[in-house]
PDB file of N, H, CA, C and O in Angstrom:
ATOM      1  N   UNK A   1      33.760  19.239  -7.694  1.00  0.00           N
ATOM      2  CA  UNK A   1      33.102  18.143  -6.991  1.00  0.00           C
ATOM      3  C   UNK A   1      31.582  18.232  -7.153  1.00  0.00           C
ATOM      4  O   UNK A   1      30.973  19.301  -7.190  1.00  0.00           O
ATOM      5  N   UNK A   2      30.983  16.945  -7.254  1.00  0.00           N
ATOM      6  H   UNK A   2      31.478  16.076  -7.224  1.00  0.00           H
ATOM      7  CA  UNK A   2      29.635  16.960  -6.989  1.00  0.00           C
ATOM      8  C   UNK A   2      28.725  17.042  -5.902  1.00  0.00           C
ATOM      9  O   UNK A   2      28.899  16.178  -5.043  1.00  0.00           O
ATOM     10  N   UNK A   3      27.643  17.987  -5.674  1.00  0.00           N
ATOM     11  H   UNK A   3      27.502  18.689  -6.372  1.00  0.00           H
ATOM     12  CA  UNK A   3      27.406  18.190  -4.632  1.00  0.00           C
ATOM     13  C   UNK A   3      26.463  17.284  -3.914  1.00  0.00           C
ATOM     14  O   UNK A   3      25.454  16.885  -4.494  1.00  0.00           O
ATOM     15  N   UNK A   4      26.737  16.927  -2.653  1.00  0.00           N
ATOM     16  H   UNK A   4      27.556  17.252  -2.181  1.00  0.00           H
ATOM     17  CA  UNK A   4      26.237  15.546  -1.842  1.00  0.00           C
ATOM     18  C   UNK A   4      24.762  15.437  -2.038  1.00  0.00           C
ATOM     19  O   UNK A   4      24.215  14.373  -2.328  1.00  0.00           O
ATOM     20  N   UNK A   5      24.002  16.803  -1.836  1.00  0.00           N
ATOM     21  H   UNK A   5      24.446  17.668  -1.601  1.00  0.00           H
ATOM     22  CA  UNK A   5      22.894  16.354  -1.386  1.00  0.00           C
ATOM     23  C   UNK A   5      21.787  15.964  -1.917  1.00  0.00           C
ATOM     24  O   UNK A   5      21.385  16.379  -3.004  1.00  0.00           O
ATOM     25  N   UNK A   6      21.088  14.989  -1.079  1.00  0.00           N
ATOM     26  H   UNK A   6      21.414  14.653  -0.196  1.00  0.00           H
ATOM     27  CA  UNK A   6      20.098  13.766  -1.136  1.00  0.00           C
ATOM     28  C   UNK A   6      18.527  14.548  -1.341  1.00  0.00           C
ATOM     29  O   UNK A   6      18.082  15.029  -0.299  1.00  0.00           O
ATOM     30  N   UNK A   7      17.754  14.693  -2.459  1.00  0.00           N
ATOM     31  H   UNK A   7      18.116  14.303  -3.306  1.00  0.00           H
ATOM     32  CA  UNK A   7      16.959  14.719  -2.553  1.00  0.00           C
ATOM     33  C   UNK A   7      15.560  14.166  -1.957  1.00  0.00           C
ATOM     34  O   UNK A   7      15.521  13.013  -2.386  1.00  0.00           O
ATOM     35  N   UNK A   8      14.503  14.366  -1.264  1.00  0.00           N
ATOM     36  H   UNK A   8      14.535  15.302  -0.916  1.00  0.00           H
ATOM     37  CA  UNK A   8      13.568  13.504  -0.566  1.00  0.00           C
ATOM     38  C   UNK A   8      12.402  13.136  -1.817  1.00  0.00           C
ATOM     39  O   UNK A   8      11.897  14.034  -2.490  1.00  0.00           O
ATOM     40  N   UNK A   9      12.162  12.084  -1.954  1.00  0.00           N
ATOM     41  H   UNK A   9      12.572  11.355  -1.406  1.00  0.00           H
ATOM     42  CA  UNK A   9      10.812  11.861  -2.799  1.00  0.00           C
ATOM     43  C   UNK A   9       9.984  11.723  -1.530  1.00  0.00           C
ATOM     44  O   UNK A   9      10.344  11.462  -0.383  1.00  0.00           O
ATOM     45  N   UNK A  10       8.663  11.991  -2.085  1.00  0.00           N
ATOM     46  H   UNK A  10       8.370  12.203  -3.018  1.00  0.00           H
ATOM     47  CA  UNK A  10       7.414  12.272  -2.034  1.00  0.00           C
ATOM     48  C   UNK A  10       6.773  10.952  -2.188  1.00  0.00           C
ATOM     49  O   UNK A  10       6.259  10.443  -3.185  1.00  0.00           O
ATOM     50  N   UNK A  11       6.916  10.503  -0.976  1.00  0.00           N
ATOM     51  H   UNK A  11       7.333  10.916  -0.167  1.00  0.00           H
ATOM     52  CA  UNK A  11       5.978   9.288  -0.867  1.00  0.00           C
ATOM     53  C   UNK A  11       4.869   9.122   0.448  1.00  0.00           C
ATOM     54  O   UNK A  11       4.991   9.846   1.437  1.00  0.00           O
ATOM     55  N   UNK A  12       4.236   8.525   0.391  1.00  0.00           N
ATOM     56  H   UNK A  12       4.137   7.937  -0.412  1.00  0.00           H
ATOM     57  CA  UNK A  12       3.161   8.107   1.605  1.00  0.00           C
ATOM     58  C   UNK A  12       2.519   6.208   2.195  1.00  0.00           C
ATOM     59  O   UNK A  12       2.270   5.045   1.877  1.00  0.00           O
ATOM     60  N   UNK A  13       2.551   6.783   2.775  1.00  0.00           N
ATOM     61  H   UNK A  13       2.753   7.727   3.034  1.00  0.00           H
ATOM     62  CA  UNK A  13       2.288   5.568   3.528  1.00  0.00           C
ATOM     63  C   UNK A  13       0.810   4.660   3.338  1.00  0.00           C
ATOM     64  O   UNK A  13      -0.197   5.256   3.720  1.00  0.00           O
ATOM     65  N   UNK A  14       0.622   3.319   2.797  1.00  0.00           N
ATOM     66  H   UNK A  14       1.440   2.835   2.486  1.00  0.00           H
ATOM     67  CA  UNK A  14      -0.859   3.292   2.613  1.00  0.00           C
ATOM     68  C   UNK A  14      -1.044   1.818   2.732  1.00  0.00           C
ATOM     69  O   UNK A  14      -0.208   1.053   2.251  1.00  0.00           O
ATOM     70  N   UNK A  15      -2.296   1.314   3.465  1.00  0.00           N
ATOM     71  H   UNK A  15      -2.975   1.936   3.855  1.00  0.00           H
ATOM     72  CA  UNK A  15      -2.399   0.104   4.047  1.00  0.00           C
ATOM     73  C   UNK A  15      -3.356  -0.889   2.363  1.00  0.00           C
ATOM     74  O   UNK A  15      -3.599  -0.382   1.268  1.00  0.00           O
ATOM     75  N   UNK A  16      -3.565  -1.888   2.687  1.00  0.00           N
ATOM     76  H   UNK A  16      -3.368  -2.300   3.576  1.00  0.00           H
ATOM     77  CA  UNK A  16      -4.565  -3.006   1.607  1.00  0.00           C
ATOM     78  C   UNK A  16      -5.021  -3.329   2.750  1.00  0.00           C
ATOM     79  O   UNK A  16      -4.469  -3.847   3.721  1.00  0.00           O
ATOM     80  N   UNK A  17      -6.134  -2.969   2.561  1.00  0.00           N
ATOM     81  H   UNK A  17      -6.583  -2.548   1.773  1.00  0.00           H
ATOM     82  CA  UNK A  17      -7.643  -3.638   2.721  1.00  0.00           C
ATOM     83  C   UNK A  17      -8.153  -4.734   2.699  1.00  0.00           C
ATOM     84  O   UNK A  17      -8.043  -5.021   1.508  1.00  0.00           O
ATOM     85  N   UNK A  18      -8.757  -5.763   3.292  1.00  0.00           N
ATOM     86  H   UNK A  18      -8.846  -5.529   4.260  1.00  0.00           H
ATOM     87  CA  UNK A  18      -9.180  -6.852   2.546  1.00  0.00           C
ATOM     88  C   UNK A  18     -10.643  -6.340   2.600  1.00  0.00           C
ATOM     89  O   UNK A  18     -11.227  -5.802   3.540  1.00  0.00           O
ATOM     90  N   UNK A  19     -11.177  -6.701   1.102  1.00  0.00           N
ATOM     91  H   UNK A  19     -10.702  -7.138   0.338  1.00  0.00           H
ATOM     92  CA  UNK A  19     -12.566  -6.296   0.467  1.00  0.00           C
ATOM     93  C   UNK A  19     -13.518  -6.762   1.765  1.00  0.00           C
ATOM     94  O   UNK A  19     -14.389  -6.050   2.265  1.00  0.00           O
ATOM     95  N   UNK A  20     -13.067  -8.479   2.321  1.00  0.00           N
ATOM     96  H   UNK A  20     -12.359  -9.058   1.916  1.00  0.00           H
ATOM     97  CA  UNK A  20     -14.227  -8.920   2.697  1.00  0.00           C
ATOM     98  C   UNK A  20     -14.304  -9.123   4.162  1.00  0.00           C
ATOM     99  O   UNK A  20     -15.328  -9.349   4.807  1.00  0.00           O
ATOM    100  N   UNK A  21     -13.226  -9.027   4.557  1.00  0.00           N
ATOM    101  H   UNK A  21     -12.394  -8.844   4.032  1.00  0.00           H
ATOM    102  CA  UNK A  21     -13.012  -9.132   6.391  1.00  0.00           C
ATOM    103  C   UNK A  21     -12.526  -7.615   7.042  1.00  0.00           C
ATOM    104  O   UNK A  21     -12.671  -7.293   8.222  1.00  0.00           O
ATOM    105  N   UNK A  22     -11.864  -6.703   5.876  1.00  0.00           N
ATOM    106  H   UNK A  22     -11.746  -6.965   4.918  1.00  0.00           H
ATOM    107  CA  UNK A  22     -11.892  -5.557   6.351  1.00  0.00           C
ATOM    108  C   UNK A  22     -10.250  -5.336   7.433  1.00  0.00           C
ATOM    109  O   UNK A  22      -9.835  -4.340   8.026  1.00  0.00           O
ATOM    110  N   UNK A  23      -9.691  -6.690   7.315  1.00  0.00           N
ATOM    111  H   UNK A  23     -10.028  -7.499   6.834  1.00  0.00           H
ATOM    112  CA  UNK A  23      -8.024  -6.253   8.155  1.00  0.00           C
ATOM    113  C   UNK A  23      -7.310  -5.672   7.049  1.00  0.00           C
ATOM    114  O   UNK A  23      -7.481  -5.852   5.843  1.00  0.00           O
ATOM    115  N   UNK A  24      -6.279  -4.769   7.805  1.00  0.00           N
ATOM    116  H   UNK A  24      -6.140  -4.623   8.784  1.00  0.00           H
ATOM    117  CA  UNK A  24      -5.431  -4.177   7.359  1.00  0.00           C
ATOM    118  C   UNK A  24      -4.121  -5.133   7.643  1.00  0.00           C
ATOM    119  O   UNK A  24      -3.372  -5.156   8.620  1.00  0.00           O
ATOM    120  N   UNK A  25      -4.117  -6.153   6.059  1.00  0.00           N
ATOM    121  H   UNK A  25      -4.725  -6.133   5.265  1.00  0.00           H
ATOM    122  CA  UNK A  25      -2.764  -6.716   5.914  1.00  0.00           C
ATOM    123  C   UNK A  25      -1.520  -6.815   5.331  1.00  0.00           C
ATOM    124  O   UNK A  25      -0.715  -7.744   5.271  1.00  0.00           O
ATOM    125  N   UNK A  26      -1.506  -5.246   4.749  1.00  0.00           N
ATOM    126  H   UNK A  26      -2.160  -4.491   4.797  1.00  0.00           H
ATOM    127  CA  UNK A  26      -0.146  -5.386   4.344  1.00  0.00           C
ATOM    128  C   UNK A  26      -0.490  -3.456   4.092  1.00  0.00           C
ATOM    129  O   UNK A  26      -1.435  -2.707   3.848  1.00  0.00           O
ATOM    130  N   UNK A  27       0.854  -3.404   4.328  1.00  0.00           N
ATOM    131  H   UNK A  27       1.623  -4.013   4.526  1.00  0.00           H
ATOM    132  CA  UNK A  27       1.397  -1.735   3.947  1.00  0.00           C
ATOM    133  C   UNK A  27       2.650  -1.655   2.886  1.00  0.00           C
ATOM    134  O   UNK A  27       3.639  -2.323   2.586  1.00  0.00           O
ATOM    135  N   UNK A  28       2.100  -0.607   2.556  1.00  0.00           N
ATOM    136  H   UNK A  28       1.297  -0.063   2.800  1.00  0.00           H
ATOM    137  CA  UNK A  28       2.764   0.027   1.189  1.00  0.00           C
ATOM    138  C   UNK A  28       3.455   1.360   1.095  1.00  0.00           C
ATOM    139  O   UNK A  28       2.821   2.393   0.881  1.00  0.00           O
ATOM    140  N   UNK A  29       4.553   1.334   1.231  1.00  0.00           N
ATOM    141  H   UNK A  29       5.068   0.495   1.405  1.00  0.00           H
ATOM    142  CA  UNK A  29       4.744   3.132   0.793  1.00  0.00           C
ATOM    143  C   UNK A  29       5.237   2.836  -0.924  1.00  0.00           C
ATOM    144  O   UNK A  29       5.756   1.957  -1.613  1.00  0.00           O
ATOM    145  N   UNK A  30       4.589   4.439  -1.053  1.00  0.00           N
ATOM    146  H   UNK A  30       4.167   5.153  -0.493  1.00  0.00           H
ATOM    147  CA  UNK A  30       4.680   4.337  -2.496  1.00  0.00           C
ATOM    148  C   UNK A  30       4.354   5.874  -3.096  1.00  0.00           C
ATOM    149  O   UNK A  30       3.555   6.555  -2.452  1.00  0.00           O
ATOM    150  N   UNK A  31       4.960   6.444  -4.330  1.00  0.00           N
ATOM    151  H   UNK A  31       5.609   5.891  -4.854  1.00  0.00           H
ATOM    152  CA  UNK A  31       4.774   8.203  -4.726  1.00  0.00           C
ATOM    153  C   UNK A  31       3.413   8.391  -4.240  1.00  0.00           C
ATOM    154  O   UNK A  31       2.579   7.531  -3.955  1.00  0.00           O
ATOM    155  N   UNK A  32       3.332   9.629  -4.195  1.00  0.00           N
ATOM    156  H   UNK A  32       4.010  10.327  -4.427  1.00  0.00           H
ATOM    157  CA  UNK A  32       1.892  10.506  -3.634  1.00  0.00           C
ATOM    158  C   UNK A  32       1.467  10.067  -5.219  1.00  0.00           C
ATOM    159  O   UNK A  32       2.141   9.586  -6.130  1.00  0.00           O
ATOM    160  N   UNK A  33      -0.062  10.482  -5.120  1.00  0.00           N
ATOM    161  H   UNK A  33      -0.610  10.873  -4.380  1.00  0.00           H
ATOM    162  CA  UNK A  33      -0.927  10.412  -6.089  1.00  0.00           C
ATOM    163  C   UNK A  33      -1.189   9.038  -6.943  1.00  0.00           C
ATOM    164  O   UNK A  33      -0.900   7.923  -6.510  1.00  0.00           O
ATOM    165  N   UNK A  34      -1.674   9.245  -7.993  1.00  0.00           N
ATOM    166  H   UNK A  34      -1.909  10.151  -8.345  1.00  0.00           H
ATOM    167  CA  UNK A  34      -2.005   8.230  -8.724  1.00  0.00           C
ATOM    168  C   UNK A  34      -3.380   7.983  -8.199  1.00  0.00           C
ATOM    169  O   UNK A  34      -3.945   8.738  -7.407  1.00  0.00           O
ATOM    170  N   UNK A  35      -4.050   6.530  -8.841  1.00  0.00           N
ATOM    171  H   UNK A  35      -3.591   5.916  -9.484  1.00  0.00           H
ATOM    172  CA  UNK A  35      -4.809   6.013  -8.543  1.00  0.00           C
ATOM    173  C   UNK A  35      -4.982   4.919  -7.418  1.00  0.00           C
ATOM    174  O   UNK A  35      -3.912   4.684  -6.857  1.00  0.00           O
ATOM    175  N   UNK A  36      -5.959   4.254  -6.986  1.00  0.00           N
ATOM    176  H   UNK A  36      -6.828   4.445  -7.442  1.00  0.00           H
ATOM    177  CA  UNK A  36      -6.122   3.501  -5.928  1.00  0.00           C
ATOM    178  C   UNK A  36      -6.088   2.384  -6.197  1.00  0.00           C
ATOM    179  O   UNK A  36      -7.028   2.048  -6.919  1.00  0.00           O
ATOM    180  N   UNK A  37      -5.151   1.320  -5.844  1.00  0.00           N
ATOM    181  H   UNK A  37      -4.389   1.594  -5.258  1.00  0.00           H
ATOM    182  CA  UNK A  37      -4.239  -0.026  -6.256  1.00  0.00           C
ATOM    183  C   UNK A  37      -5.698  -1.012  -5.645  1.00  0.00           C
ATOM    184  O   UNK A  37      -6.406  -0.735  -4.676  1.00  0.00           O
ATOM    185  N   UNK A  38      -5.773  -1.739  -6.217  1.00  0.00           N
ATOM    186  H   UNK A  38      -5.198  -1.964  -7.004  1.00  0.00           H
ATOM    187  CA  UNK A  38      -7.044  -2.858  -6.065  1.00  0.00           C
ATOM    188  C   UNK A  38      -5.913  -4.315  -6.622  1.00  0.00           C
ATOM    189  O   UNK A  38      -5.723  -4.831  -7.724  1.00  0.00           O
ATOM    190  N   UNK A  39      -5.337  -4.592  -5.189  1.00  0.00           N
ATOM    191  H   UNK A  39      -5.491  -4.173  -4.294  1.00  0.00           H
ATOM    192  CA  UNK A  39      -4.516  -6.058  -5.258  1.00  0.00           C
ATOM    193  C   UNK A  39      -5.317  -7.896  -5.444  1.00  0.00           C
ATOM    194  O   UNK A  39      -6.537  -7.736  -5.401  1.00  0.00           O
ATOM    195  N   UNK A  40      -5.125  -8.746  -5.542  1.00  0.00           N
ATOM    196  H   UNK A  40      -4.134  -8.876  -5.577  1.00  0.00           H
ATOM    197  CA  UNK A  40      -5.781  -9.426  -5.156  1.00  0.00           C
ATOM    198  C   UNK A  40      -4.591  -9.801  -4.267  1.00  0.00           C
ATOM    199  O   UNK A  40      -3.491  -9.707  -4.811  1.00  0.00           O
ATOM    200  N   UNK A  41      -4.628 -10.302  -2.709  1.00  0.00           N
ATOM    201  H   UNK A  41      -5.521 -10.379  -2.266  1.00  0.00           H
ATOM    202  CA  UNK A  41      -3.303 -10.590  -2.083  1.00  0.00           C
ATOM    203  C   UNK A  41      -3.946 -12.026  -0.698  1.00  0.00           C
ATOM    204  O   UNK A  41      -5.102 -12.446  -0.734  1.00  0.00           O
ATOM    205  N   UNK A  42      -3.366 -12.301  -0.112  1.00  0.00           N
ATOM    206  H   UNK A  42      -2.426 -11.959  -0.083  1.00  0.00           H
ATOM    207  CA  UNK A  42      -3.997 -13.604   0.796  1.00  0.00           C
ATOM    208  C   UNK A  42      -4.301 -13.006   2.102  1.00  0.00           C
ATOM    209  O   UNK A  42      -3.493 -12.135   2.425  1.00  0.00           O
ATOM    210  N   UNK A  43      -4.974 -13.170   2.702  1.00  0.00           N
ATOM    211  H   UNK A  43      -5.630 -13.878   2.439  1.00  0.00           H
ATOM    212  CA  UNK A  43      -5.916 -12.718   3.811  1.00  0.00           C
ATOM    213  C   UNK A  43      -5.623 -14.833   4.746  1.00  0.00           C
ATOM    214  O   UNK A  43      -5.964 -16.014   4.683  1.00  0.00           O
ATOM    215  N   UNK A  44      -4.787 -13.858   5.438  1.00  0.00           N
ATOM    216  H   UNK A  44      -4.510 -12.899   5.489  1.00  0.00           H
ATOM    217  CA  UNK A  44      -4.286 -14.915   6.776  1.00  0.00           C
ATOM    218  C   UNK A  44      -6.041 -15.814   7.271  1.00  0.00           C
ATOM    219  O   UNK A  44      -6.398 -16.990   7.344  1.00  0.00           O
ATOM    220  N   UNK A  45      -6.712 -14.475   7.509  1.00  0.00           N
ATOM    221  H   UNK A  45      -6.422 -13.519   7.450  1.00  0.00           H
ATOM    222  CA  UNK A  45      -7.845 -14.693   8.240  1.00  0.00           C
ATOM    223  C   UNK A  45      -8.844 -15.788   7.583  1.00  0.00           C
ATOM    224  O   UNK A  45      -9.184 -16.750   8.271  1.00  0.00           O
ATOM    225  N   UNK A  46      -9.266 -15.662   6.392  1.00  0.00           N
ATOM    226  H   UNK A  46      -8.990 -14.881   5.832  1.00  0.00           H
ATOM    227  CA  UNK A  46     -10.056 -16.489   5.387  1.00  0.00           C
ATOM    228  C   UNK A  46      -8.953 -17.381   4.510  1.00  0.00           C
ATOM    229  O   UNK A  46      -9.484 -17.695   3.445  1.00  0.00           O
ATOM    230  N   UNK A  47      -8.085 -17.707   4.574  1.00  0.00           N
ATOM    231  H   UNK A  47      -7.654 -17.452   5.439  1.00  0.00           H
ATOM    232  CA  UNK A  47      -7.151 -18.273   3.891  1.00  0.00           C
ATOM    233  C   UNK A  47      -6.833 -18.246   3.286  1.00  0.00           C
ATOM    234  O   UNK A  47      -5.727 -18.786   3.302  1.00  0.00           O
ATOM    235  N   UNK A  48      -7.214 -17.706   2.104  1.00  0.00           N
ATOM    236  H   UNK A  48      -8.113 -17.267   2.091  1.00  0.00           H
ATOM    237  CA  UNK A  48      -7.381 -17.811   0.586  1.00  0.00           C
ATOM    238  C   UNK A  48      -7.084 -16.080  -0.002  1.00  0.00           C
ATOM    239  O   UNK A  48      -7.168 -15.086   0.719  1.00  0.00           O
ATOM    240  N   UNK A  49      -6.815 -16.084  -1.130  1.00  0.00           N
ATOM    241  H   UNK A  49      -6.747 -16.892  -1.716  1.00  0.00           H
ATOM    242  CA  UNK A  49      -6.572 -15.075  -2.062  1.00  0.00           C
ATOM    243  C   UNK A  49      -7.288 -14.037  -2.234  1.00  0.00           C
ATOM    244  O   UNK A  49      -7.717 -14.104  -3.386  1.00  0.00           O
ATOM    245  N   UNK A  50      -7.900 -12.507  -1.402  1.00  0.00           N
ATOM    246  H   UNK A  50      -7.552 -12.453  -0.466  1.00  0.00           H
ATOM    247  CA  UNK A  50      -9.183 -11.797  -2.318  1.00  0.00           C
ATOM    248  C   UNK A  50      -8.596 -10.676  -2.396  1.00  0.00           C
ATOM    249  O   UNK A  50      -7.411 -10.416  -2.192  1.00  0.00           O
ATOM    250  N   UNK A  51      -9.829  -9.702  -2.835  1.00  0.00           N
ATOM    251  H   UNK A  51     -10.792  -9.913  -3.002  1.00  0.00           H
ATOM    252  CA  UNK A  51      -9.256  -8.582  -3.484  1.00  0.00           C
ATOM    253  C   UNK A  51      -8.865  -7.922  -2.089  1.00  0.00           C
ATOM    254  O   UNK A  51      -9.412  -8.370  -1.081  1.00  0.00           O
ATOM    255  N   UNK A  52      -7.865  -6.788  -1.964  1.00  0.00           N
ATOM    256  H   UNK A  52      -7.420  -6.424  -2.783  1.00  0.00           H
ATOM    257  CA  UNK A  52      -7.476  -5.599  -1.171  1.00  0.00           C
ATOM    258  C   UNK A  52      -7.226  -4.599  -2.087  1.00  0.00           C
ATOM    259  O   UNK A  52      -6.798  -4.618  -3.241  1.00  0.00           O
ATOM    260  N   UNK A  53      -7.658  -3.535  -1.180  1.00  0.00           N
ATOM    261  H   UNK A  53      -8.006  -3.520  -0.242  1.00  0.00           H
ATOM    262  CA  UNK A  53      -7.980  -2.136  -1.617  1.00  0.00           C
ATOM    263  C   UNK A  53      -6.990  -1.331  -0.887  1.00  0.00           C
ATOM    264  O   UNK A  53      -6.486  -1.852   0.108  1.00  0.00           O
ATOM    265  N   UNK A  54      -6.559   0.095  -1.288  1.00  0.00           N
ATOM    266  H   UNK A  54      -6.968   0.518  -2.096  1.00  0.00           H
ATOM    267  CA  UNK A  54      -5.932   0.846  -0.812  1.00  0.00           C
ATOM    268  C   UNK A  54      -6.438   1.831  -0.054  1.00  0.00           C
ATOM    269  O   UNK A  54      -7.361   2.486  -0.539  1.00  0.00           O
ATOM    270  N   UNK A  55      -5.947   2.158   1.306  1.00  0.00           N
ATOM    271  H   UNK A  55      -5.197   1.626   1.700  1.00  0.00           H
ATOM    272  CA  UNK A  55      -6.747   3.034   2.116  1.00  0.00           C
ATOM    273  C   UNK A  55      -5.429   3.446   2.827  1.00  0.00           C
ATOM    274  O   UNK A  55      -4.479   2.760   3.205  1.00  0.00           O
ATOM    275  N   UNK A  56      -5.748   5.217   2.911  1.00  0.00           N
ATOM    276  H   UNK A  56      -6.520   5.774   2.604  1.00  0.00           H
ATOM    277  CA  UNK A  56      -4.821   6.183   3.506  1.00  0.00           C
ATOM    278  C   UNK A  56      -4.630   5.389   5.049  1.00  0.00           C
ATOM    279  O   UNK A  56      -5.021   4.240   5.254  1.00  0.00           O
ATOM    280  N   UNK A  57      -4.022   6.158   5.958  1.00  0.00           N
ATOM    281  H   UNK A  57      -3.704   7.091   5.791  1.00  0.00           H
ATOM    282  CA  UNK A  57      -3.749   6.218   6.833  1.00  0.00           C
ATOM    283  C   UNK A  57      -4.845   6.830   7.851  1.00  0.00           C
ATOM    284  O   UNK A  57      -4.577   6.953   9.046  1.00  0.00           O
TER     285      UNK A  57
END
């Protein structure tokens, strides 16, 4: 038989930024490391489309 057990990946928890109002609108988990994700995504607040940045917890 093969044995059951479930391996854990190594992930973390990490918010987007908006560049220009500064809310935290959307979260991400995703593998540790790498580089720092620069989205362009919509910001409720200003309406429209800008960049978000990735910032720890």
């Amino acid at each position: 038989m093969a044995q059951g057990g479930k391996r854990k990946k190594k992930v973390e928890t990490v918010f987007l930024v908006c560049d220009e109002t500064g809310d935290h609108n959307y979260t991400l988990r995703r593998k540790m490391g790498g580089e720092k994700l620069k989205l362009k995504k919509y910001s409720p607040r200003l309406r429209k489309h800008t960049m978000h940045t990735e910032k720890k917890k």
